[in-house]
Biopython code that builds the backbone (N, CA, C, O; Angstrom):
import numpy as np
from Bio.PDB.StructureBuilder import StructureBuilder

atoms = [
    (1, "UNK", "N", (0.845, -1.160, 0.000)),
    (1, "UNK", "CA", (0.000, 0.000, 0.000)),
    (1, "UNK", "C", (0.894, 1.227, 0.000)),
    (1, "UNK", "O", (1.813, 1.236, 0.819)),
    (2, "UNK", "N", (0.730, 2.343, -0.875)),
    (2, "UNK", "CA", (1.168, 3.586, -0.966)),
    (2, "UNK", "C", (0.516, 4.494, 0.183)),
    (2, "UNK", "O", (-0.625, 4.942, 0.300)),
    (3, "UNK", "N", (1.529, 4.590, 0.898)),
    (3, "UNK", "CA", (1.311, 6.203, 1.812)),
    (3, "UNK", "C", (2.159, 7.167, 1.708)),
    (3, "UNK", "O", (3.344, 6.949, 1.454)),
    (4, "UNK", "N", (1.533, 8.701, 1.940)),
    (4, "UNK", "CA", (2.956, 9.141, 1.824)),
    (4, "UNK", "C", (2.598, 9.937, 3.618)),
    (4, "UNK", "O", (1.556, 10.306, 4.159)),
    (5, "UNK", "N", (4.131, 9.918, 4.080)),
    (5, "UNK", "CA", (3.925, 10.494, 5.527)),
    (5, "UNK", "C", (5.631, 11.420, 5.480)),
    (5, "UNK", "O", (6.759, 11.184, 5.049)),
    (6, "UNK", "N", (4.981, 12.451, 6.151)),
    (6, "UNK", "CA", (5.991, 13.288, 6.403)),
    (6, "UNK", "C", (6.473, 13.445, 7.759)),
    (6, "UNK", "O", (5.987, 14.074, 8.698)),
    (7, "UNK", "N", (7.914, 12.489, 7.642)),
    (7, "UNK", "CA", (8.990, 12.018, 8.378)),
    (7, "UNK", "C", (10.095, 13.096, 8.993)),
    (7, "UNK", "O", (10.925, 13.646, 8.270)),
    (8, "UNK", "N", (9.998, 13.320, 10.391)),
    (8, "UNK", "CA", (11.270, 14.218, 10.543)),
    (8, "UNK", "C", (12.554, 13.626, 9.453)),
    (8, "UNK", "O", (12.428, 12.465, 9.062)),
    (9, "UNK", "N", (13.763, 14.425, 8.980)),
    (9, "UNK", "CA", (14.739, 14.054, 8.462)),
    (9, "UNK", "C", (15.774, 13.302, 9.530)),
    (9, "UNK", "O", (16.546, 12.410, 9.177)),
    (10, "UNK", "N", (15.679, 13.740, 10.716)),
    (10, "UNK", "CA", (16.813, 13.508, 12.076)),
    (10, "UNK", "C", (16.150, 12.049, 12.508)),
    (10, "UNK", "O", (16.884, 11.078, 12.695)),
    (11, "UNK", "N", (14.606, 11.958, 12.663)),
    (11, "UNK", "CA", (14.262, 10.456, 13.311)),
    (11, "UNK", "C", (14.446, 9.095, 11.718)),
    (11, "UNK", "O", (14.624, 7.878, 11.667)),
    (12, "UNK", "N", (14.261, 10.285, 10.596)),
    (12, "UNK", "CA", (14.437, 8.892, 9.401)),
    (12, "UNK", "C", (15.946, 8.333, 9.373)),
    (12, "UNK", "O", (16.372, 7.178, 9.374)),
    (13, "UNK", "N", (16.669, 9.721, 9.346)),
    (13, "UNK", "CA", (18.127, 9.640, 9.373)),
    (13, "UNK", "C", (18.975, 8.123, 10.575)),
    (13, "UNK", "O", (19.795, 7.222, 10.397)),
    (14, "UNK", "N", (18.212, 8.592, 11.619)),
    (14, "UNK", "CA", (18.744, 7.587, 12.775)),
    (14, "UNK", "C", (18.002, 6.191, 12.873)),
    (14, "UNK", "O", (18.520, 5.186, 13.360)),
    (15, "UNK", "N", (16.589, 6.263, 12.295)),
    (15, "UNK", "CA", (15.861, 4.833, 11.849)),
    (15, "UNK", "C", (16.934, 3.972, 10.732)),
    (15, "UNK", "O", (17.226, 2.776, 10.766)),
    (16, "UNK", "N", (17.390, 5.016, 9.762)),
    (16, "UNK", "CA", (18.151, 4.202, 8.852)),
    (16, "UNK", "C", (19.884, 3.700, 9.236)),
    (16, "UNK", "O", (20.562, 2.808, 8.727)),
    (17, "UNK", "N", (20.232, 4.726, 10.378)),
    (17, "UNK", "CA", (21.454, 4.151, 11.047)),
    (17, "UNK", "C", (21.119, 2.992, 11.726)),
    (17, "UNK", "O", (21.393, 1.855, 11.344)),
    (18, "UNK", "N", (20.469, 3.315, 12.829)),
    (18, "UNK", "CA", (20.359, 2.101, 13.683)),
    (18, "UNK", "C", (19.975, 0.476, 12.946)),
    (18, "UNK", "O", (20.345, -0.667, 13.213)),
    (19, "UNK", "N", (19.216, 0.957, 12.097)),
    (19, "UNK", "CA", (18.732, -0.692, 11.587)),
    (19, "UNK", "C", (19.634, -0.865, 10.674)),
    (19, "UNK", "O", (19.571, -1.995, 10.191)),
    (20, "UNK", "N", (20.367, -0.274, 10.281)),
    (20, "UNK", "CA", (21.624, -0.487, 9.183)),
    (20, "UNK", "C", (20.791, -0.935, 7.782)),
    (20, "UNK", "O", (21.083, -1.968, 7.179)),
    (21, "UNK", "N", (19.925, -0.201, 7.430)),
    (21, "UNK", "CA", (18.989, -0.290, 6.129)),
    (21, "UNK", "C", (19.882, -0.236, 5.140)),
    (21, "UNK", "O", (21.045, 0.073, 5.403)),
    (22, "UNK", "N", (19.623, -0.424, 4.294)),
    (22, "UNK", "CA", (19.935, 0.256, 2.811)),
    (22, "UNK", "C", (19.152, 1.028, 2.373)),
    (22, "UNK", "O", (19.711, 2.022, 1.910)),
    (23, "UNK", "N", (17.718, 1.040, 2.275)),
    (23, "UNK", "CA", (16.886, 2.336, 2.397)),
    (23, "UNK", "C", (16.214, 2.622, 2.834)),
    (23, "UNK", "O", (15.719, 1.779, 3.583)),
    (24, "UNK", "N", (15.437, 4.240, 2.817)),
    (24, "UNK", "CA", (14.389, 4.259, 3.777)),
    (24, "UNK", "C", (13.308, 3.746, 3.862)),
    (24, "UNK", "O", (12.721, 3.740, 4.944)),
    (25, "UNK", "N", (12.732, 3.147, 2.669)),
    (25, "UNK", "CA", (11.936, 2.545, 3.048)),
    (25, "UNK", "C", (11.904, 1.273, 3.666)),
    (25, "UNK", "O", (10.870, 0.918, 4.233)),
    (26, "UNK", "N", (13.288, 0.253, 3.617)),
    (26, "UNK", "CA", (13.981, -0.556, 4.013)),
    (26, "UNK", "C", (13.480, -0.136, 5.969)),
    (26, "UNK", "O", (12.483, -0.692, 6.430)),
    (27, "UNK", "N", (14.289, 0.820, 6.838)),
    (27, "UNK", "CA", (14.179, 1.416, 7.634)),
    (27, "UNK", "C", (12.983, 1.267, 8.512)),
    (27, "UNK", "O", (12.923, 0.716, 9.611)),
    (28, "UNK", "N", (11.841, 1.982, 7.687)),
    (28, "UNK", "CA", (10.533, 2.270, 8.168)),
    (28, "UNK", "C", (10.361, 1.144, 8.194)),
    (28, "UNK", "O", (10.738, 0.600, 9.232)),
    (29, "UNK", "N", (9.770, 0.301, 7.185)),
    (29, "UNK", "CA", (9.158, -1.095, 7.120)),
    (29, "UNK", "C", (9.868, -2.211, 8.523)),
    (29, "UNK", "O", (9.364, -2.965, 9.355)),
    (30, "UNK", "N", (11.431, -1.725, 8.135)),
    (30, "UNK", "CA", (11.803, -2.251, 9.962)),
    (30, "UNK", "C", (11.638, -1.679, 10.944)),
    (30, "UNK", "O", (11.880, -2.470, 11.856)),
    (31, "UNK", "N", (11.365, -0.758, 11.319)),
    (31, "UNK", "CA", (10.910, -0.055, 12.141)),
    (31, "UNK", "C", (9.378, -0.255, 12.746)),
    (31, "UNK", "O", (8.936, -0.118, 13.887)),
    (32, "UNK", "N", (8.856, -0.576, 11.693)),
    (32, "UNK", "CA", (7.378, -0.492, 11.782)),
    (32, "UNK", "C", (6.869, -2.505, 12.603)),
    (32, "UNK", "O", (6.298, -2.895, 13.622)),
    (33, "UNK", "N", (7.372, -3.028, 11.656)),
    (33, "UNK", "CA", (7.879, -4.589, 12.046)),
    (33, "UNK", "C", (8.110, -4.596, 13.340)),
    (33, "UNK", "O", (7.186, -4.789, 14.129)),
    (34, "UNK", "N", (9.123, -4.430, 13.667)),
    (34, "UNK", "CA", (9.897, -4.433, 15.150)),
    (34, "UNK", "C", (8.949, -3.658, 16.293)),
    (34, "UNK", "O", (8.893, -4.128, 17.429)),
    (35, "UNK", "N", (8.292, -2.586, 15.976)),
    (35, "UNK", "CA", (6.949, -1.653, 16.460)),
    (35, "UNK", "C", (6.286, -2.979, 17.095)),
    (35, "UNK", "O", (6.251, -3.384, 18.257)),
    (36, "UNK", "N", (5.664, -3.611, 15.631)),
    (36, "UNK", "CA", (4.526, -4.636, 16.277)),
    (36, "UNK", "C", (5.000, -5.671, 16.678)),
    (36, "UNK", "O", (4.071, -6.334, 17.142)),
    (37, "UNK", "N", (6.170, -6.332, 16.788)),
    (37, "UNK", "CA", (6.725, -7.840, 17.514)),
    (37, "UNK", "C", (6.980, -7.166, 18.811)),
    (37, "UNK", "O", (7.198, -7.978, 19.710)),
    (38, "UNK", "N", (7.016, -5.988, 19.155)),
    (38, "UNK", "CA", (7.470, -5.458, 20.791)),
    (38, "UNK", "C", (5.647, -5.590, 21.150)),
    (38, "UNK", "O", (5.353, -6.322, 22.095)),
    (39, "UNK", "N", (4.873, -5.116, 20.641)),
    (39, "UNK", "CA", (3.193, -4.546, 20.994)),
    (39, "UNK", "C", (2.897, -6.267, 21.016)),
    (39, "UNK", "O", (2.572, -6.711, 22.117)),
    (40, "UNK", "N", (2.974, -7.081, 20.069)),
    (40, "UNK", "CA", (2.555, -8.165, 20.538)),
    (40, "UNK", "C", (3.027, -9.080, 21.690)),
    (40, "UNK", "O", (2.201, -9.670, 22.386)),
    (41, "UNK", "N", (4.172, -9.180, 21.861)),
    (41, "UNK", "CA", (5.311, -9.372, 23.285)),
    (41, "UNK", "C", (4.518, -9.290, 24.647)),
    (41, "UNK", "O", (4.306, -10.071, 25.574)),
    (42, "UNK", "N", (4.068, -7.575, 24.248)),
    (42, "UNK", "CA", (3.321, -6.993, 25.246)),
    (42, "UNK", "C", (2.169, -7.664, 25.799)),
    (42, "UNK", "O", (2.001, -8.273, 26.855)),
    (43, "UNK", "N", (1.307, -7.360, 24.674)),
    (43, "UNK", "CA", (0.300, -8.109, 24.769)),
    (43, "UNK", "C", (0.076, -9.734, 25.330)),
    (43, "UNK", "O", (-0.975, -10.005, 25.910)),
    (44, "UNK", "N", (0.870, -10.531, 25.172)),
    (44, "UNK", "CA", (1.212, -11.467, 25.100)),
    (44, "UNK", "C", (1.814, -11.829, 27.043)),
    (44, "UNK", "O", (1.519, -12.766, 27.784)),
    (45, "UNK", "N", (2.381, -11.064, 27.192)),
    (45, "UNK", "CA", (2.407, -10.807, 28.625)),
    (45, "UNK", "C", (1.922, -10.320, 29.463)),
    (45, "UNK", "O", (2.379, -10.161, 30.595)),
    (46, "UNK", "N", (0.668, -9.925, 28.949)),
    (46, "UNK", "CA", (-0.472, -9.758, 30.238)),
    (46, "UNK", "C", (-1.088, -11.034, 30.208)),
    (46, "UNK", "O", (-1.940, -10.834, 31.074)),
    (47, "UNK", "N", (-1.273, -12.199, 29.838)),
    (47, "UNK", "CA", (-1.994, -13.160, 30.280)),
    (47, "UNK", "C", (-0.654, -13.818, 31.259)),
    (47, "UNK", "O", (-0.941, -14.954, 31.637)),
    (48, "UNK", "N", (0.399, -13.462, 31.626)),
    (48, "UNK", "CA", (1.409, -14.374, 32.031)),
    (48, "UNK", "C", (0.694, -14.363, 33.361)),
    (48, "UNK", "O", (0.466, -13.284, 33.908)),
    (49, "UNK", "N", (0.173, -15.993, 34.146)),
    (49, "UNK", "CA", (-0.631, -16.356, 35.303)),
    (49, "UNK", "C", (-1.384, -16.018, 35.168)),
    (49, "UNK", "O", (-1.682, -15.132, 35.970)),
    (50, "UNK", "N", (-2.501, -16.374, 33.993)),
    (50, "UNK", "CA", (-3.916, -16.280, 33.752)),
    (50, "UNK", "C", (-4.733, -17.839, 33.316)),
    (50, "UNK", "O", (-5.895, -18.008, 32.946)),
    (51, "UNK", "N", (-3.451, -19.011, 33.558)),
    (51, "UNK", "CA", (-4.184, -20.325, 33.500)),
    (51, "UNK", "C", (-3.921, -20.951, 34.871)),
    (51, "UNK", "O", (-2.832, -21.308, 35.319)),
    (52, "UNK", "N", (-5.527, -21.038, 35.648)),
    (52, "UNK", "CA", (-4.813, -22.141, 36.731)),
    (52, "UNK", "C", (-5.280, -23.367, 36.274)),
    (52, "UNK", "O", (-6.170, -23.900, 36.937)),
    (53, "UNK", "N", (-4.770, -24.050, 35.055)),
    (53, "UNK", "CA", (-4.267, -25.588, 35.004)),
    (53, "UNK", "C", (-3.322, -25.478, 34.886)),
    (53, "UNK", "O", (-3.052, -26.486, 34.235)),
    (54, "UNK", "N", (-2.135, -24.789, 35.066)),
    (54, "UNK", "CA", (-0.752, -25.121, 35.103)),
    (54, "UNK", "C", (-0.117, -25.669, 35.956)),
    (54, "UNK", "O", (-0.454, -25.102, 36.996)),
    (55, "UNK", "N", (0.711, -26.539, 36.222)),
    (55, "UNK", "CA", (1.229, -27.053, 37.207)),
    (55, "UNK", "C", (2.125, -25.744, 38.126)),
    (55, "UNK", "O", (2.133, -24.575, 37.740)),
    (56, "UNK", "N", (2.634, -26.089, 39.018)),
    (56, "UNK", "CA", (3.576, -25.628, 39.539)),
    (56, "UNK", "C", (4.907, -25.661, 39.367)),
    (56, "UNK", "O", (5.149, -26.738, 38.822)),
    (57, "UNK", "N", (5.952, -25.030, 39.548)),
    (57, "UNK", "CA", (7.384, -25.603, 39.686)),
    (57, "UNK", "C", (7.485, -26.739, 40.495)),
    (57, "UNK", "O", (7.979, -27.727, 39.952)),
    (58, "UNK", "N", (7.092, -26.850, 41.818)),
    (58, "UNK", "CA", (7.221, -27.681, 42.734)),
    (58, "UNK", "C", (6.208, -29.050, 42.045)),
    (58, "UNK", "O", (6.721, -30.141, 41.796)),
    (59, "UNK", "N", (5.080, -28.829, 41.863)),
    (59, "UNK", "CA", (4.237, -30.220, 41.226)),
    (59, "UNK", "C", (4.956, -30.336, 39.893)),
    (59, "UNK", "O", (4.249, -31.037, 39.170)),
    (60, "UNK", "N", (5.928, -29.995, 39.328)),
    (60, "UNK", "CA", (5.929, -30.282, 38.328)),
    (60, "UNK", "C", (7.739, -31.365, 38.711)),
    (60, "UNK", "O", (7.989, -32.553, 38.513)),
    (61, "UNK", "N", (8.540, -30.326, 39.248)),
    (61, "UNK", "CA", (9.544, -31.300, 39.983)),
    (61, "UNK", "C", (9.306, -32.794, 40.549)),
    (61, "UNK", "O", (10.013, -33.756, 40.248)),
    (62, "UNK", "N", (7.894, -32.837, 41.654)),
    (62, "UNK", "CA", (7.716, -34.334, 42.380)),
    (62, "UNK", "C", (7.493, -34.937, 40.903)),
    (62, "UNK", "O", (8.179, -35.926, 40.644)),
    (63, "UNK", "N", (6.545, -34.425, 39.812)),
    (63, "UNK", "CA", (6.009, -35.331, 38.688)),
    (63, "UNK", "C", (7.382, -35.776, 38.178)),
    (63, "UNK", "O", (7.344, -37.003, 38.265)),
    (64, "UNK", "N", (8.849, -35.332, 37.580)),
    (64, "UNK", "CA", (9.789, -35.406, 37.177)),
    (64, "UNK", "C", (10.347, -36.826, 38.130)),
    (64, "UNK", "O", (10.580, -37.874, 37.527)),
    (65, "UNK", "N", (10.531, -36.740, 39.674)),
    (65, "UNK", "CA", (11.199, -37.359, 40.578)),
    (65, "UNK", "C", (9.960, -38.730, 40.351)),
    (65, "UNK", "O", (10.478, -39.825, 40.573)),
    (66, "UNK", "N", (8.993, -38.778, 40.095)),
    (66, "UNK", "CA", (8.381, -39.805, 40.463)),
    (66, "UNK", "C", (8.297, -40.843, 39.091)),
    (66, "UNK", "O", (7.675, -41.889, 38.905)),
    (67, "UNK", "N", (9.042, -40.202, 38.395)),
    (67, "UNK", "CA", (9.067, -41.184, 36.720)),
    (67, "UNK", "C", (9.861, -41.884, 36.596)),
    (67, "UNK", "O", (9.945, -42.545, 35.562)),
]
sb = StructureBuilder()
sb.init_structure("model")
sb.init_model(0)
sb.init_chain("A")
sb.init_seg("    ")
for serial, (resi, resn, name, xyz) in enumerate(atoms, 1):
    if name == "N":
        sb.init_residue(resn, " ", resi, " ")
    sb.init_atom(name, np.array(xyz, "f"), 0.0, 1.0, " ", f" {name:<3s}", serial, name[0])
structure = sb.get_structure()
């Protein structure tokens, strides 16, 4: 999809250092990528201790010792 967005020159400039692009659009598109694998991460870690069928560390150790 074609957008056009008007980019500081100093934040495109340092998007394209840091990710070591070859271009800017190279840059953004990583930028934008990396955006949503951090937001999903996120997301993804608010259910952390939201199943109680999980075992325990400790029930899960005796299950190990008792095999």
């Amino acid at each position: 999809m074609k957008t056009t967005v008007d980019i500081p020159d100093r934040e495109l400039e340092d998007a394209v250092r840091f990710t070591k692009a070859r271009t800017k659009r190279e840059a953004v598109v990583g930028a934008i990528a990396d955006f949503n694998r951090r937001m999903r991460m996120a997301e993804l870690a608010g259910y952390a201790g939201t199943c109680e069928n999980l075992m325990t560390p400790e029930e899960l150790q005796a299950q190990r010792r008792g095999a």
